[in-house]
N, C-alpha and C positions, 0 to 999 in steps of 0.2 A: 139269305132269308130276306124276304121282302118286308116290309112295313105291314100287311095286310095279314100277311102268315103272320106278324109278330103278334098282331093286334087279337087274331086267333088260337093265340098260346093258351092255356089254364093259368099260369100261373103271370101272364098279362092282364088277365080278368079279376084278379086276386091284386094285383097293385093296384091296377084303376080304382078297384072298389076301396081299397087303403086312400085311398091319393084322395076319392070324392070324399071318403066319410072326414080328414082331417082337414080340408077346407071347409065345410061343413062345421065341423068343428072350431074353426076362424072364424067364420060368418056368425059364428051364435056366440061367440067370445064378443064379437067387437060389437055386434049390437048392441051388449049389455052392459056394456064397458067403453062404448064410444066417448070421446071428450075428458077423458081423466087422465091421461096420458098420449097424449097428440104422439110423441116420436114411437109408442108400441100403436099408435093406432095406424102409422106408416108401415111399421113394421110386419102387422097384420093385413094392410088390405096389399105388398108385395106379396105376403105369404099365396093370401086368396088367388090373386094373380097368376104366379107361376103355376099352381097346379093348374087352375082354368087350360094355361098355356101345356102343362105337361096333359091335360086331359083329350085337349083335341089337336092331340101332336099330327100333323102333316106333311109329307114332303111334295114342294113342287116339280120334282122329277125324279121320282122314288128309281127312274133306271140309270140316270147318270150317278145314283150311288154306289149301285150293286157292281 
């Protein structure tokens, strides 16, 4: 299966939109709550982070995977 099929699954479309709503859910934590704990405010903008990184997953040579 390719990246492109995967990204066209149902239940692909159903993570992502899990994955957007809980950084979403970090971003409205940490703005409200920013400066009151510096190490969860780290810990919150890695959170943000990874999914960004799991949202627009990419491969530079999706053939030399398969």
């Amino acid at each position: 299966m390719t990246l492109s099929e995967w990204k066209s699954l149902p239940i692909t479309g159903e993570l992502m939109g899990e994955w957007k709503r809980r950084q979403e859910s970090a971003k409205e934590y940490l703005a409200k709550h920013a400066g009151l704990e510096p190490l969860q405010d780290r810990w919150y903008t890695g959170v943000i982070a990874a999914y960004e990184d799991m949202l627009d997953i990419e491969l530079d040579d999706e053939e030399a995977h398969n």
